[in-house]
NURO-58196 format. One record per residue (C-alpha): x, y, z. Coordinates in steps of 0.25 Angstrom, whole numbers, padded with zeros to 4 digits, always signed. Layout:
<nodes>
XYZ/...
</nodes>
This chain:
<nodes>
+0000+0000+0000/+0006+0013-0006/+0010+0023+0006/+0004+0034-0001/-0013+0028+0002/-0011+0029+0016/-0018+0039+0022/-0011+0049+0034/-0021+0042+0043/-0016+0027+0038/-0002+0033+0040/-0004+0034+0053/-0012+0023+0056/+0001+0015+0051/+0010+0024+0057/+0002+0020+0072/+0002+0006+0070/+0016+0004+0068/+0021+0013+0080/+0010+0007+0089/+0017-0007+0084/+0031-0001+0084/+0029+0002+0099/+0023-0010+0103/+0035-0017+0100/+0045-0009+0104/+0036-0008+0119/+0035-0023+0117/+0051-0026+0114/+0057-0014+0122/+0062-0024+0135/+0066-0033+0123/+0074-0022+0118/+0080-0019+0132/+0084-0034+0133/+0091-0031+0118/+0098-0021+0123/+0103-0029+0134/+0108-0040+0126/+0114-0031+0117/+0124-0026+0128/+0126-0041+0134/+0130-0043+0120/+0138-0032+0119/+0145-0036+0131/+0143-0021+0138/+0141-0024+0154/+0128-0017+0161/+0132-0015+0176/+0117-0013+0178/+0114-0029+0173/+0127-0033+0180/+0122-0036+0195/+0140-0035+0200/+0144-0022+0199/+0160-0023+0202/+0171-0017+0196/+0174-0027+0184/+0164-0024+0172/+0167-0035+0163/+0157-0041+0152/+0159-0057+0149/+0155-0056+0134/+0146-0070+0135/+0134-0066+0128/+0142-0060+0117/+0151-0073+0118/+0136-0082+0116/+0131-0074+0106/+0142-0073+0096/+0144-0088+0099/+0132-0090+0092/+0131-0081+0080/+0143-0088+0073/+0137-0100+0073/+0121-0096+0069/+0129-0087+0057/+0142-0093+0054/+0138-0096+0040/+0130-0090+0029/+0116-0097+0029/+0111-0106+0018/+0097-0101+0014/+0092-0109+0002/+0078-0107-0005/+0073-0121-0008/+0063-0124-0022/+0048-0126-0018/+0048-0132-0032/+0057-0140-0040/+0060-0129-0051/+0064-0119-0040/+0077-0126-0037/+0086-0119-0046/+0079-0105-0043/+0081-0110-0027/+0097-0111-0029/+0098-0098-0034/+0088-0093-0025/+0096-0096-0015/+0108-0091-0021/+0103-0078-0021/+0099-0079-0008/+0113-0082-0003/+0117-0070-0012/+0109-0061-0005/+0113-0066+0008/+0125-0061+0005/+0124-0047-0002/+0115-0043+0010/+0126-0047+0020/+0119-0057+0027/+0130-0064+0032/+0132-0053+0041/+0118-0049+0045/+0114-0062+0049/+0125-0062+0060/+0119-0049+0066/+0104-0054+0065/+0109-0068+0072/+0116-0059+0082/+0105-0051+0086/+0095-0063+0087/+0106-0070+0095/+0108-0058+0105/+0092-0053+0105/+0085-0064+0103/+0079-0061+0088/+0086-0054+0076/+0080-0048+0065/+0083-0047+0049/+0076-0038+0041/+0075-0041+0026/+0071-0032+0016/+0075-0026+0002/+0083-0015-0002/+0080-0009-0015/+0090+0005-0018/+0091+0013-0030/+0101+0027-0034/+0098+0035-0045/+0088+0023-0050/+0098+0012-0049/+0094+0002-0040/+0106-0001-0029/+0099-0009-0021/+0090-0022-0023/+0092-0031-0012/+0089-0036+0001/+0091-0031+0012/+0092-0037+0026/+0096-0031+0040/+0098-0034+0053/+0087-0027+0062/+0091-0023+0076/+0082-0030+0087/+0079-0016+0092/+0073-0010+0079/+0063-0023+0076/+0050-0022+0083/+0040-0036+0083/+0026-0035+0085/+0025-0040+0102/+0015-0052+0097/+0025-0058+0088/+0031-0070+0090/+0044-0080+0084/+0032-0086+0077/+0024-0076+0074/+0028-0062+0067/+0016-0052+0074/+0012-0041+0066/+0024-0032+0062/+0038-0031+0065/+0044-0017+0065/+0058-0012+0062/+0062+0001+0067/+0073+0007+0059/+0079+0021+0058/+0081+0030+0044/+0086+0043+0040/+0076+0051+0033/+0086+0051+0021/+0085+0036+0022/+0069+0037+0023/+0067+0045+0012/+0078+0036+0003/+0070+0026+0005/+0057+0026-0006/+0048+0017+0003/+0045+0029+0013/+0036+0038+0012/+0045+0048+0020/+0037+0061+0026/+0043+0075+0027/+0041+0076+0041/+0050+0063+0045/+0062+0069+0053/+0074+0059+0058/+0070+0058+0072/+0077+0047+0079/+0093+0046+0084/+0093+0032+0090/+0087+0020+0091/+0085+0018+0107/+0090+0006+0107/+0101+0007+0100/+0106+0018+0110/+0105+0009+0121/+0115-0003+0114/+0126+0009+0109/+0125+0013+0125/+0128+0000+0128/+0141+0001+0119/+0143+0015+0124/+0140+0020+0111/+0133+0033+0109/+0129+0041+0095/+0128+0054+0093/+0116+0060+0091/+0115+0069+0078/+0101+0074+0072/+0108+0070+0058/+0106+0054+0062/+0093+0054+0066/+0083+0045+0059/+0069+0041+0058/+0062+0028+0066/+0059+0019+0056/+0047+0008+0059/+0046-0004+0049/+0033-0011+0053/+0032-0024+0043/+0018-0030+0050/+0004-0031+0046/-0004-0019+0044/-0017-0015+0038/-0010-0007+0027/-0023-0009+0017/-0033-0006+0027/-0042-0017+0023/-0041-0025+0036/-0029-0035+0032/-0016-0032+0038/-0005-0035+0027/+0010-0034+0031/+0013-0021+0028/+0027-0011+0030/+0025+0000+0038/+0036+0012+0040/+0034+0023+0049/+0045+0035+0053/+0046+0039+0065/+0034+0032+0071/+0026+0044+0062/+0027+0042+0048/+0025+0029+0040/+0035+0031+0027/+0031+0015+0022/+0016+0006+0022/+0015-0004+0014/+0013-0019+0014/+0025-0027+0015/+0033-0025+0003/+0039-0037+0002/+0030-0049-0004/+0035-0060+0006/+0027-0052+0015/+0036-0055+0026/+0040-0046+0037/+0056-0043+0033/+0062-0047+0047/+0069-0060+0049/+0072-0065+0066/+0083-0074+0069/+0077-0080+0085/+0088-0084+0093/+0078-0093+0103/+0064-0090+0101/+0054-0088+0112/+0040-0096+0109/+0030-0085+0108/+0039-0074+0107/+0047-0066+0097/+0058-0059+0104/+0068-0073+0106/+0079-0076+0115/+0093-0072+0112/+0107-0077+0117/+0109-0066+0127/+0096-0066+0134/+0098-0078+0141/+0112-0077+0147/+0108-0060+0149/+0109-0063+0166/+0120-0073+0165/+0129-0064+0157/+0127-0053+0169/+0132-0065+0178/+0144-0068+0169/+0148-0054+0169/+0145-0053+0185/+0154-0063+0190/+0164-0061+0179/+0166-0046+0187/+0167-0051+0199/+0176-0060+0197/+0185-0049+0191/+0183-0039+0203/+0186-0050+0213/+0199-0052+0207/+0202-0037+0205/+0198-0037+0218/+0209-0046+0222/+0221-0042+0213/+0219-0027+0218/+0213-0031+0235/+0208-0019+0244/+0214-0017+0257/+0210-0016+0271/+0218-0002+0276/+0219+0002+0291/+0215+0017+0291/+0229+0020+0299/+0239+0013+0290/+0243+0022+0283/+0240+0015+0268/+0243+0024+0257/+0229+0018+0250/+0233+0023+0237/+0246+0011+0238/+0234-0001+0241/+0236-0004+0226/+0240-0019+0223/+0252-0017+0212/+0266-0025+0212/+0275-0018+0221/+0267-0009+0226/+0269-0003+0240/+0259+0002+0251/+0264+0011+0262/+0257+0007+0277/+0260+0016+0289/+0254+0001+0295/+0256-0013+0286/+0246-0020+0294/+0236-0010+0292/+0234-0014+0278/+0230-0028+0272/+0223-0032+0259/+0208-0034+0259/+0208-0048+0249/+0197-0054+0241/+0193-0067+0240/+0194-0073+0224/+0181-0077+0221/+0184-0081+0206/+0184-0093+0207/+0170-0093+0210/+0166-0082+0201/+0174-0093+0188/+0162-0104+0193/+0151-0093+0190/+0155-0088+0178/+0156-0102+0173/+0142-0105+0179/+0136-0093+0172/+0144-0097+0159/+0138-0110+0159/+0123-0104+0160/+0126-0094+0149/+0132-0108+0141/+0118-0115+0144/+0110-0104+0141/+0115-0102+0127/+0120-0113+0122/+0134-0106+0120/+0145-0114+0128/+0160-0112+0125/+0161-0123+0117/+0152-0117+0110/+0160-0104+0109/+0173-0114+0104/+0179-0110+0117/+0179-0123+0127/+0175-0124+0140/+0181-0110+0143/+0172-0104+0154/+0170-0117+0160/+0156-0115+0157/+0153-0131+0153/+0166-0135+0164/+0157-0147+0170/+0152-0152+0156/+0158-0165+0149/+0160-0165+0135/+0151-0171+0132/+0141-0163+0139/+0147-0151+0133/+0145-0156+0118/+0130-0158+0123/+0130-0143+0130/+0138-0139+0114/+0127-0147+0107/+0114-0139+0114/+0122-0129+0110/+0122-0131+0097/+0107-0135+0096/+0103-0120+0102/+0112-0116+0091/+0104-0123+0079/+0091-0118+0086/+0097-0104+0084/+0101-0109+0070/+0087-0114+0067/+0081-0099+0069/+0091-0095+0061/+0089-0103+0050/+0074-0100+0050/+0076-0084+0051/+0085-0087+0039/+0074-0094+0032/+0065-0082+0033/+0075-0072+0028/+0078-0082+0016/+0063-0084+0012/+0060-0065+0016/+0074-0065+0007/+0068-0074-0005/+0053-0065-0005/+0062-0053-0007/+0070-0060-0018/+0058-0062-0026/+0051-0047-0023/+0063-0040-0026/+0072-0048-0036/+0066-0048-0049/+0076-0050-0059/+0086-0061-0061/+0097-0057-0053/+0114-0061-0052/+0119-0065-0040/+0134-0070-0035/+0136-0084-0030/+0147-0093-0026/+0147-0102-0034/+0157-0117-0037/+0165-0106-0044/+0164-0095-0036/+0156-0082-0036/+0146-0083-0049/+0134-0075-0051/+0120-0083-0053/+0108-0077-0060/+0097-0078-0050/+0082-0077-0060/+0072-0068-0054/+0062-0081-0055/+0073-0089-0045/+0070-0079-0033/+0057-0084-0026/+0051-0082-0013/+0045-0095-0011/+0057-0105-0011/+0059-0110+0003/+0070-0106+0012/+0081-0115+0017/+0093-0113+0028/+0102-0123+0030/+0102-0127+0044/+0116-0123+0052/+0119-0115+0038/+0123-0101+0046/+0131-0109+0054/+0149-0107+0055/+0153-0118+0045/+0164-0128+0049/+0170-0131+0039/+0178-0143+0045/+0165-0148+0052/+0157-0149+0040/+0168-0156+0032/+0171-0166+0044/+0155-0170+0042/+0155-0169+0028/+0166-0180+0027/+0158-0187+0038/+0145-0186+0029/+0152-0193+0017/+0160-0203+0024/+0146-0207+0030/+0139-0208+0017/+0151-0215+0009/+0149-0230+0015/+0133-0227+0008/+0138-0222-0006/+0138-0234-0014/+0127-0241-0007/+0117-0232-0005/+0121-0222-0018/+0124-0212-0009/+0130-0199-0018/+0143-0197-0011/+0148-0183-0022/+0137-0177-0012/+0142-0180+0000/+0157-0178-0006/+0152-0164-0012/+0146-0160+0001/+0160-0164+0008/+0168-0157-0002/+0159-0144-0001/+0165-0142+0013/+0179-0139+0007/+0175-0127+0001/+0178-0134-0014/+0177-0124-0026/+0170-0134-0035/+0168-0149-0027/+0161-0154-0041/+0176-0153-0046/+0179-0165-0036/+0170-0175-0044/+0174-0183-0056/+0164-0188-0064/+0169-0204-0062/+0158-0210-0053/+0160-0225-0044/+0158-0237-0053/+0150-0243-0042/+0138-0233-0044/+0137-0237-0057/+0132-0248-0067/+0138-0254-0078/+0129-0245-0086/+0136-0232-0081/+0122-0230-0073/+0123-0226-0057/+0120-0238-0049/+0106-0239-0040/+0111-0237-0024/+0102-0251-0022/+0109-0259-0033/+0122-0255-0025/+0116-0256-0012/+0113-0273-0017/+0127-0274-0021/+0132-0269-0009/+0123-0277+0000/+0130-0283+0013/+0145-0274+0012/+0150-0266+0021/+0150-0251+0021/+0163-0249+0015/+0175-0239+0021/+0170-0223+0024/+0175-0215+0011/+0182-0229+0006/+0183-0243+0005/+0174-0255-0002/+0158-0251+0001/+0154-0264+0001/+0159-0277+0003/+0154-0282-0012/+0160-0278-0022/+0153-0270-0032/+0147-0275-0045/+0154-0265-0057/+0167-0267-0049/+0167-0282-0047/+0166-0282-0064/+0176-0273-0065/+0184-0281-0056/+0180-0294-0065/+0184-0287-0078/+0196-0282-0074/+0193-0269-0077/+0197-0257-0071/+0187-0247-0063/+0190-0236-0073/+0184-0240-0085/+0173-0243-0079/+0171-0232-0073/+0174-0223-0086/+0164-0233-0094/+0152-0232-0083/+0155-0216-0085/+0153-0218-0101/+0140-0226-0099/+0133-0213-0090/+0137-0206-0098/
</nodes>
């Protein structure tokens, strides 16, 4: 619905709605926001004396829920993730690949790779991140310099979700506040941009409150001010005939709608991905990886300063002075060679203090291991070994069982992953096939390099299914996966000949994990005599499987499969001849 039919009273009416939602959110997610802000800081590793219940002279910070979080990150998003679009029908297959292809390609020219660290981050620290995807179409002087798509990273304290929404269900907008220069307003030929809309904000109140955390402060200059910005994508009445549609609503300083249309993009999805670190069953703001060690990191960092004041306490000891000794106080200094003048030496003694760190070691380690439990995140994990002595009482045994639980919250994590990633493949692929309409060139790597593909306009489809590999974003090892890839063929070779097992696969798939430029360049075109007939033909598995009958298993990657001998060699043993020719005459017969 064009902005130019809408009445001043309309206006309004939209511009109400969406400030009355806008504030319902932000009343609803403001102690949500306050908890943000404190996870940001235990993050950060920046100490609060007003959390910390000892208040002593030492002010260290023991960085353990950075250490948990950045733990994790790596291994969610060590790797680029394999988003394939499968073929609903037998004649998409071809258009799937390069489908694909193009997705990969545009993973890359959007930076992904390095966004997707940032939107894990923030799901792992808060609980929920958020991408936003949309398209970006630019022109200068009539050439169009931009027409792709365009995903950021949105900060948790900008995106507003209606109170009644859920992990499972969406509620009825989401909003993303954003702030603009009116130069970028008016460069921007969706806005409806009025000539009374001044810049009127400095900064965002949040983001005041994490710079002072950092000690940061910027200067405020009437130059950078900027206009609020409110995105609502929800449903909304926009036709006033009863029906609420999903609709775009813009409004400038919580006065001026600038944007109201339907949703302009035909998958009619709301543009925002969410990566859950642990959902909550009925809820949509999830647990994170700070929230539930919060209390235990303030413990951590409690007895890790009083264990440094009570040894500061004993390296530089008070004194117990009688008032007539005559001490010169300013001398009561423990330093090597130092001298202290005392009209009477018994007058003087040092007041000592008991070592209690021993003591504080075995609570640290206690409060270590609660952390550990809690996240999942043990020093084993960390490639550290038992360092804190967190897992001291455990055998090994018990500690690959505590690595293994580990591991299965990690594919739980994984799992969400994996789905947020579906849902950006299938909002990616809608967009694809809006806004590319010509056939289009794009850069792969190929078996011989970089080479360019042409994708055809009739390839790009929204309706293809959206596949990611599971464990795809993990950190490859390289020397894991060709350790089980050599286990994988020497457990399937015993079954080649008996069960017609294709080993080039499994061989291919072994070679693949050495990085090879071209692994078709390793086979020949000689295949074993004993998979064929006379004829030249290849041989039926069960024919074999009769020959075979009653033999043993034969040697892993060698030996004689079998104890019988096989039929084409026991004639070519009769007749003398050698293996060669035969193999170059059943070559000639397929042929």
């Amino acid at each position: 619905m064009a902005k130019e039919k809408l009445n001043l009273e309309r206006r309004r009416e939209i511009v109400e709605r969406v400030v009355d939602d806008y504030n319902a959110s932000l009343e609803f997610q403001r102690p949500i926001f306050q908890n943000f802000v404190e996870y940001y800081q235990l993050y950060r590793s920046v100490i609060d004396e007003q959390k910390q219940n000892y208040k002593g002279r030492a002010n260290l910070f023991v960085p353990y829920v950075y250490s948990t979080v950045e733990t994790i990150v790596p291994r969610m998003v060590g790797s680029k993730p394999k988003i394939e679009s499968a073929p609903r029908e037998p004649m998409d297959i071809r258009y799937a690949e390069l489908n694909t292809q193009l997705t990969n390609y545009q993973w890359d020219m959007i930076e992904m790779k390095r966004k997707v660290k940032s939107w894990v981050r923030n799901g792992l620290i808060y609980g929920v991140g958020t991408l936003k995807l949309t398209w970006e179409f630019k022109t200068e002087l009539e050439n169009t310099v931009k027409d792709t798509p365009k995903c950021e990273v949105i900060d948790p304290f900008d995106y507003f979700k209606d109170p009644e929404a859920t992990v499972d269900y969406p509620g009825r907008y989401d909003i993303h506040k954003t702030y603009r220069s009116i130069n970028e307003l008016r460069h921007n030929p969706n806005y409806d941009i009025p000539k009374e809309l001044e810049a009127e904000v400095d900064q965002d109140e949040y983001q005041v409150q994490r710079e002072a955390i950092l000690g940061l402060s910027k200067p405020t200059n009437r130059d950078v001010k900027k206009c609020e910005i409110l995105e609502y994508w929800g449903l909304y009445d926009i036709d006033d005939d009863g029906v609420e549609k999903e609709c775009l609503l813009v409004v400038a300083n919580r006065n001026h709608l600038i944007r109201a249309e339907k949703n302009p993009y035909k998958h009619g999805q709301r543009p925002f991905i969410n990566f859950h670190d642990t959902d909550v069953p009925s809820e949509f703001w999830s647990i994170g990886e700070v929230e539930p060690i919060m209390s235990l990191q303030y413990e951590l960092n409690d007895i890790r300063n009083q264990r440094m004041d009570n040894v500061t306490l004993i390296l530089n000891r008070m004194w117990l002075v009688n008032k007539g000794a005559d001490v010169d106080e300013e001398e009561l200094i423990s330093q090597a060679g130092g001298v202290i003048h005392a009209g009477d030496i018994n007058g003087i003694k040092d007041l000592s203090t008991p070592d209690v760190t021993g003591s504080s070691y075995n609570e640290e380690t206690l409060v270590k291991a609660d952390i550990q439990q809690a996240s999942g995140v043990t020093d084993f994990t960390k490639g550290m070994g038992n360092q804190g002595g967190a897992l001291a009482n455990e055998t090994a045994t018990g500690i690959m069982i505590l690595t293994e639980q580990g591991n299965a919250r990690f594919r739980y994590k994984l799992d969400n992953l994996e789905d947020a990633l579906e849902k950006f493949g299938k909002q990616l692929n809608g967009l694809n096939e809006q806004f590319i309409t010509t056939d289009t060139m794009i850069r792969i790597v190929g078996p011989k390099g970089r080479e360019w593909t042409k994708i055809p306009s009739k390839a790009i489809k929204a309706d293809y299914d959206i596949n990611v590999e599971a464990g795809s974003t993990q950190p490859m090892n390289k020397s894991v996966r060709k350790a089980e890839a050599r286990e994988l063929l020497a457990t399937v070779a015993p079954f080649a000949q008996i069960a017609g097992i294709n080993l080039t696969y499994f061989i291919k798939y072994l070679l693949q994990q050495y990085d090879l430029a071209d692994i078709n360049e390793a086979f020949g075109s000689i295949m074993d005599p004993a998979q064929l007939t006379p004829e030249g033909e290849q041989r039926n598995p069960m024919e074999r499987l009769q020959e075979l009958q009653g033999g043993q298993s034969g040697a892993v990657l060698g030996g004689d499969v079998g104890a019988q001998r096989s039929v084409p060699f026991q004639k070519l043993a009769e007749s003398g001849e050698s293996p060669a020719p035969q193999v170059e005459r059943n070559q000639r017969g397929a042929q």
